[in-house]
MDAnalysis code that builds the backbone (N, CA, C; Angstrom):
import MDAnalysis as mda
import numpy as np

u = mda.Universe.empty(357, n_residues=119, atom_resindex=np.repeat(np.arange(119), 3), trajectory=True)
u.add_TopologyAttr("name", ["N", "CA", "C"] * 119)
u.add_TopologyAttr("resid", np.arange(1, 120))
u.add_TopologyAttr("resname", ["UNK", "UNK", "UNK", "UNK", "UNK", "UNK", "UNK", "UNK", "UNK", "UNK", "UNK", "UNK", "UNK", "UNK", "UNK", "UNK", "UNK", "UNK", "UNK", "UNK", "UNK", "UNK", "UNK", "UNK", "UNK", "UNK", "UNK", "UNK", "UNK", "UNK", "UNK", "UNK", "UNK", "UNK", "UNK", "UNK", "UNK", "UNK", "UNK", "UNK", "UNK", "UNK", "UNK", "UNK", "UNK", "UNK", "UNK", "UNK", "UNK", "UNK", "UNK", "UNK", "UNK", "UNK", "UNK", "UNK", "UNK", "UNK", "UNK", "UNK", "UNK", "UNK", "UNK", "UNK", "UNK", "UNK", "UNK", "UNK", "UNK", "UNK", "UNK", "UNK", "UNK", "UNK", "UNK", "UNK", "UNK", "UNK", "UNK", "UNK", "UNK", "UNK", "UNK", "UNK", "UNK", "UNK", "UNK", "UNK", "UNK", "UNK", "UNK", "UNK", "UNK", "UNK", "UNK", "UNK", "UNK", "UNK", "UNK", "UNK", "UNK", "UNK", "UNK", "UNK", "UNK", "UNK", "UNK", "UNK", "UNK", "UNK", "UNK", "UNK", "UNK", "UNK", "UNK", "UNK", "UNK", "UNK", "UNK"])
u.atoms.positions = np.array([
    [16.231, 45.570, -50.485],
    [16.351, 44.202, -50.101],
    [15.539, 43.889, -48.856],
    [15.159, 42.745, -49.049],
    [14.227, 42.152, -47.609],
    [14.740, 41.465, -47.058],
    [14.692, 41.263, -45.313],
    [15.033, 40.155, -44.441],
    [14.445, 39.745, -44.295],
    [14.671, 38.164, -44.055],
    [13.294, 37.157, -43.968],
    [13.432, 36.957, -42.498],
    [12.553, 37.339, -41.635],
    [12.470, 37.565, -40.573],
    [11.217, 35.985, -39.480],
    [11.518, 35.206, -38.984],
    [10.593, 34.447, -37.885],
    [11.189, 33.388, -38.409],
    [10.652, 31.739, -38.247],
    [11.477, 30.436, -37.768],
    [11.371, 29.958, -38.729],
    [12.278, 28.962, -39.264],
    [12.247, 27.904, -40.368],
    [11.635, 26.781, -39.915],
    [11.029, 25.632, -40.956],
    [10.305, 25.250, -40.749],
    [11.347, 23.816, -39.601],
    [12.403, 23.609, -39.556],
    [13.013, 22.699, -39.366],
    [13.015, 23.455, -37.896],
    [13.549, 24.201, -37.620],
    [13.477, 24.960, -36.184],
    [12.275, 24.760, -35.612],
    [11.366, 25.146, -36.399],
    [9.804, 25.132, -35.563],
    [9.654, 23.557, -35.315],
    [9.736, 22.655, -36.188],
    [10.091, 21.107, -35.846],
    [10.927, 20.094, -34.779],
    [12.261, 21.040, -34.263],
    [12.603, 20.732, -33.452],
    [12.192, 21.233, -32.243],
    [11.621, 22.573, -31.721],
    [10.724, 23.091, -30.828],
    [9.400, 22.122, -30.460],
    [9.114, 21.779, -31.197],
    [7.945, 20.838, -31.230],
    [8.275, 19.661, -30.492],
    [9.351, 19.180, -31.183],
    [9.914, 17.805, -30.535],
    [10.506, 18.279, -29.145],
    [10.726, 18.815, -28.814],
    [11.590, 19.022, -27.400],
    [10.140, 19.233, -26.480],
    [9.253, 19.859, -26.785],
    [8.253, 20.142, -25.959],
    [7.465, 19.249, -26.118],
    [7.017, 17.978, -26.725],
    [6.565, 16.495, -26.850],
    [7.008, 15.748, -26.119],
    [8.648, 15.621, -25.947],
    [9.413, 14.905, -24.825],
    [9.022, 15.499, -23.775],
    [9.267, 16.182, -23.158],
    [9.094, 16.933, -22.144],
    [7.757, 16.996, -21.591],
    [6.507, 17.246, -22.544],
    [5.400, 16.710, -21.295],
    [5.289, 15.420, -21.660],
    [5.919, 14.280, -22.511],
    [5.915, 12.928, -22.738],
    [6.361, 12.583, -20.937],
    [7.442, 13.236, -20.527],
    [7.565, 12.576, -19.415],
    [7.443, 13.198, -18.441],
    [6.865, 14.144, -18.303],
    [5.401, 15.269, -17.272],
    [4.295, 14.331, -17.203],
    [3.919, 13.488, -18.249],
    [2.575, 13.111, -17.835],
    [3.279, 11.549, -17.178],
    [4.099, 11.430, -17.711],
    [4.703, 9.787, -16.883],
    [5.289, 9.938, -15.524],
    [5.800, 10.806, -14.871],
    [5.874, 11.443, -13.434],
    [4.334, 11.474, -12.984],
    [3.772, 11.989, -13.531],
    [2.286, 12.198, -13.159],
    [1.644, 11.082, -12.677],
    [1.764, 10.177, -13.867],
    [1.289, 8.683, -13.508],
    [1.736, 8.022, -12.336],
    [2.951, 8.020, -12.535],
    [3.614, 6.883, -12.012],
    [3.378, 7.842, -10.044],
    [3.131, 9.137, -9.727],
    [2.607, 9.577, -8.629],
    [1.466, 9.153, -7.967],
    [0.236, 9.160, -9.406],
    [-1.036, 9.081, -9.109],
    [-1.207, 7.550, -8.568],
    [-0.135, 6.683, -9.178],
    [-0.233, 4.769, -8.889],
    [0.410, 4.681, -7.472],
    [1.379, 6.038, -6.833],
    [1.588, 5.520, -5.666],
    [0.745, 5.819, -4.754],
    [0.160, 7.196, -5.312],
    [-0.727, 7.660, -3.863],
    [-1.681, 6.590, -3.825],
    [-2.552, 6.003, -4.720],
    [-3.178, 5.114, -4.762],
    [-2.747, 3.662, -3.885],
    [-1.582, 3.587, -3.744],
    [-1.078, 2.686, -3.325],
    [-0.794, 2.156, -1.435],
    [-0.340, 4.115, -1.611],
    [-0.247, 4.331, -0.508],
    [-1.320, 4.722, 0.342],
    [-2.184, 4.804, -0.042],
    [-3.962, 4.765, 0.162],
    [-4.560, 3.467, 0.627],
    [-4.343, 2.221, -0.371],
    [-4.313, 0.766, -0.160],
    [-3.915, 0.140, 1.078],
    [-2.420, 0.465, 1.504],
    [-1.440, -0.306, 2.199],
    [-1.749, 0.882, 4.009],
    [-2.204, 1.932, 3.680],
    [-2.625, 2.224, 5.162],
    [-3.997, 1.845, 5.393],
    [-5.275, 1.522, 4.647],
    [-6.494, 1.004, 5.278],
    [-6.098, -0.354, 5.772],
    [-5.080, -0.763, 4.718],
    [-5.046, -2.822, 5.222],
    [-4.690, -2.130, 6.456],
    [-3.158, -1.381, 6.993],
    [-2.783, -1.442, 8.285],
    [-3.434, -0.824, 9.372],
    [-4.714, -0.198, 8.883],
    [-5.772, 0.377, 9.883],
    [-6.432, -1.227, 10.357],
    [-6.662, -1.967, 9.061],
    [-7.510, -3.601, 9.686],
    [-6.522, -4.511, 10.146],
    [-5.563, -4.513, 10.224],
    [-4.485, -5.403, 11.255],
    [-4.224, -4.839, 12.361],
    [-4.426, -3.296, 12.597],
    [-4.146, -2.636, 14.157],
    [-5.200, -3.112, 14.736],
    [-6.503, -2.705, 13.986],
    [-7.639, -2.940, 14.669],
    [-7.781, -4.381, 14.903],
    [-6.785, -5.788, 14.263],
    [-7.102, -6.390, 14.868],
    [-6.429, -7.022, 15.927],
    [-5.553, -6.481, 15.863],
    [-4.433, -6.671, 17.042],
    [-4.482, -6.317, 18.417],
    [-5.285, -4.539, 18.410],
    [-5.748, -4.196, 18.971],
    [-7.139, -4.941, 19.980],
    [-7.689, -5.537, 19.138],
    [-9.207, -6.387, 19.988],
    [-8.261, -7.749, 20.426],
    [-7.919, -8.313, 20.035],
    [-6.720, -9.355, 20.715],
    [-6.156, -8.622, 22.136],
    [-5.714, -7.437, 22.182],
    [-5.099, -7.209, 23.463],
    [-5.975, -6.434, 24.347],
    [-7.466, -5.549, 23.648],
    [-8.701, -5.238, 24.850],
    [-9.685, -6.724, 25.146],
    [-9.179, -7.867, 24.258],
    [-9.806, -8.842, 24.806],
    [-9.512, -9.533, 26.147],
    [-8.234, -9.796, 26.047],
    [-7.190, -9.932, 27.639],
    [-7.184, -11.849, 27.751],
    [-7.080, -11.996, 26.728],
    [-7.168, -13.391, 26.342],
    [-6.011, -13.732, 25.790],
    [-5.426, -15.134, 26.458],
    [-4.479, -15.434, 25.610],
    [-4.958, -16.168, 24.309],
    [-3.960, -15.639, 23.231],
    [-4.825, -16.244, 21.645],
    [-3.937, -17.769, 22.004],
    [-5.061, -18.728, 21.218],
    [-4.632, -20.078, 20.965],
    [-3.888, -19.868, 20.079],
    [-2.781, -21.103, 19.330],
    [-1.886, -20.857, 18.395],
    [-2.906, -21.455, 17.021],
    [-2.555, -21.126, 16.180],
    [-3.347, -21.369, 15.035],
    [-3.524, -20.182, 13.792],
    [-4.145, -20.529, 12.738],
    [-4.751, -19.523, 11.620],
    [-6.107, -19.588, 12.007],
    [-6.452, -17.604, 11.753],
    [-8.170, -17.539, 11.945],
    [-8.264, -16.244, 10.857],
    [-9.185, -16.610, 10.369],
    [-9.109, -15.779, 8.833],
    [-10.371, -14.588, 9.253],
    [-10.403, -13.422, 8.760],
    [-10.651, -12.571, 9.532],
    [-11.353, -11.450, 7.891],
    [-12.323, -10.397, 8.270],
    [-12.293, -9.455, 7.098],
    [-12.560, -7.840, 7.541],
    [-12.540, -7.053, 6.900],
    [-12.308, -5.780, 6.931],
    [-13.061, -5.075, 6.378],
    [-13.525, -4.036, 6.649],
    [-13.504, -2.874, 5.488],
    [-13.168, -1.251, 5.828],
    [-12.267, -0.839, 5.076],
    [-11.972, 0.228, 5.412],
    [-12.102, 1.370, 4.011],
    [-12.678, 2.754, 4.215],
    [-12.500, 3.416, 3.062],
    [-13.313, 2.992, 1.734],
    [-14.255, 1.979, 2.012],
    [-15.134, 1.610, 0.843],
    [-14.205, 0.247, 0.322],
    [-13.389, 0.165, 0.553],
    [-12.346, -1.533, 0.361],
    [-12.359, -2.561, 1.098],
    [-12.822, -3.609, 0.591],
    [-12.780, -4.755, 1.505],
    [-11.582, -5.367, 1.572],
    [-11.393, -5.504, 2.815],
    [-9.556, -6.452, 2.940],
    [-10.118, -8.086, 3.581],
    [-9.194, -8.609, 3.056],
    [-9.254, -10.535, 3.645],
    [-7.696, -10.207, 4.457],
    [-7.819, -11.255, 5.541],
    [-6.456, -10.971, 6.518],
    [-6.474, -12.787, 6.998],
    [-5.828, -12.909, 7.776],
    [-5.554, -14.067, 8.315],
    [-4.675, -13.684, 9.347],
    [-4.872, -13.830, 10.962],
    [-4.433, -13.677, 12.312],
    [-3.640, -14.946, 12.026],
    [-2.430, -15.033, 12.304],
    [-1.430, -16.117, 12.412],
    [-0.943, -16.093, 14.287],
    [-0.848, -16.931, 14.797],
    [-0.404, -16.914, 16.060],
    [0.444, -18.475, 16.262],
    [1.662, -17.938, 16.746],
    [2.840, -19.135, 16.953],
    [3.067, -18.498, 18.416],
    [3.979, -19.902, 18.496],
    [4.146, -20.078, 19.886],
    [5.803, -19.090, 19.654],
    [6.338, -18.840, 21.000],
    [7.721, -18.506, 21.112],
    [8.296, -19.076, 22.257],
    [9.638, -18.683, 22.279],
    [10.254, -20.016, 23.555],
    [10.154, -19.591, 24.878],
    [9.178, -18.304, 25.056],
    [8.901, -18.033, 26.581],
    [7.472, -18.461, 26.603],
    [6.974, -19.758, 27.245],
    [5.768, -20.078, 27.003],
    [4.836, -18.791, 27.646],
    [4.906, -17.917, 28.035],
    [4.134, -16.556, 28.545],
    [3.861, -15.586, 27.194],
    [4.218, -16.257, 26.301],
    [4.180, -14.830, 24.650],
    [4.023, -15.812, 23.678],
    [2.877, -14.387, 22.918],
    [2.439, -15.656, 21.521],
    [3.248, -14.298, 20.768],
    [3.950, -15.052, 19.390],
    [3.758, -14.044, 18.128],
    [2.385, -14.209, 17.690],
    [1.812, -12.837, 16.973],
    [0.839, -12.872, 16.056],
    [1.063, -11.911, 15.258],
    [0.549, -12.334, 14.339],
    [0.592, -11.889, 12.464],
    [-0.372, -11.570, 12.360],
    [-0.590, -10.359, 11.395],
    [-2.170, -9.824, 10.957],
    [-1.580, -9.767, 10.047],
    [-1.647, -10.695, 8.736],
    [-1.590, -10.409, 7.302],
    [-2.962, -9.934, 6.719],
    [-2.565, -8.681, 5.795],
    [-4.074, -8.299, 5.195],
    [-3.838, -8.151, 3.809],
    [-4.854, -8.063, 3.022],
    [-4.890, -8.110, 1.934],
    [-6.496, -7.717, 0.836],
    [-5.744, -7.942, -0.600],
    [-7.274, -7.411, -0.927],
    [-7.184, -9.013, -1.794],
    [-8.571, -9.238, -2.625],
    [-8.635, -10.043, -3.908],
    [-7.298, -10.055, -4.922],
    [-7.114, -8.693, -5.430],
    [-6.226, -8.622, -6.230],
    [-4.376, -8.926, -5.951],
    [-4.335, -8.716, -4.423],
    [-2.884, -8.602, -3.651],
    [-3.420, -9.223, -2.617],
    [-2.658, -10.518, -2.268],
    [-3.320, -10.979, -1.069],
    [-2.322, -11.138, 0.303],
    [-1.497, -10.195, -0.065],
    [-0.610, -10.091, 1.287],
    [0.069, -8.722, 0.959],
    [-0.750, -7.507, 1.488],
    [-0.034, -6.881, 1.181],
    [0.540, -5.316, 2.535],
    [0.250, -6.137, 3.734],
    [0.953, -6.046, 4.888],
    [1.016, -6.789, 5.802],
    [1.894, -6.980, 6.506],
    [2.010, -7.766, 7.718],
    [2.592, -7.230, 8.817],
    [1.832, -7.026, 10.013],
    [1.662, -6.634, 11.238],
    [2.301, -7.318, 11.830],
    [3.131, -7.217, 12.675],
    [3.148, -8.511, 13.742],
    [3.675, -7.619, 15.132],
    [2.914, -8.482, 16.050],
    [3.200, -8.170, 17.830],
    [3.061, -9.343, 18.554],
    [3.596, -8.974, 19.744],
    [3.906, -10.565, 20.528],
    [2.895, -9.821, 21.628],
    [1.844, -11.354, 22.057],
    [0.925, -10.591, 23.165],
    [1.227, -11.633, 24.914],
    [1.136, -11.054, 25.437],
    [1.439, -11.709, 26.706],
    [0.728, -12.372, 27.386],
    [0.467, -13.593, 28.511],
    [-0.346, -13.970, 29.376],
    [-0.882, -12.752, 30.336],
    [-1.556, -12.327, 30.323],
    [-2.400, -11.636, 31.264],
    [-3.074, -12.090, 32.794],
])
């Protein structure tokens, strides 16, 4: 008599399926990583072009007028659009200002803000 010895075909079918799911959602972890680093790539050049412009606002030593002044960037091969926002606050000696930055596709996709003083 013989033993029939290695996998049926229904076994080998469910092996199959379990290891389909399984890098089904290996490669969707994957993705959904690769869209943040990307992201998180995005959202620190904008906040490199709102320091930097926050920064020349306070080595300028000027008090900013209140108003919108639209402003551009490039960091990392990406061009960012921003807009410097500056309001008044109730100590007439301090402005708020806003460095919103952004790209074409996301057009606000940080906002900076620091209060700068009379000098």
């Amino acid at each position: 008599m013989r033993t029939a010895r290695g996998f049926t075909l229904v076994e080998v079918l469910v092996a199959l399926t379990i290891v389909a799911i399984a890098l089904g959602a290996g490669m969707k972890a994957a993705g959904a990583m690769s869209d943040n680093a990307e992201r998180l790539q995005l959202v620190s050049a904008a906040q490199w072009c709102a320091e930097n412009q926050l920064t020349e606002i306070r080595l300028t030593r000027q008090f900013p007028g209140v108003g919108d002044n639209p402003f551009g960037c490039e960091q990392m091969g990406q061009t960012f659009v921003g807009q410097l926002s500056v309001r008044t606050t109730p100590n007439p000696n301090f402005r708020r200002v806003d460095a919103i930055v952004g790209t074409a596709n996301a057009p606000r996709l940080i906002v900076v803000t620091t209060v700068v003083g009379r000098f």
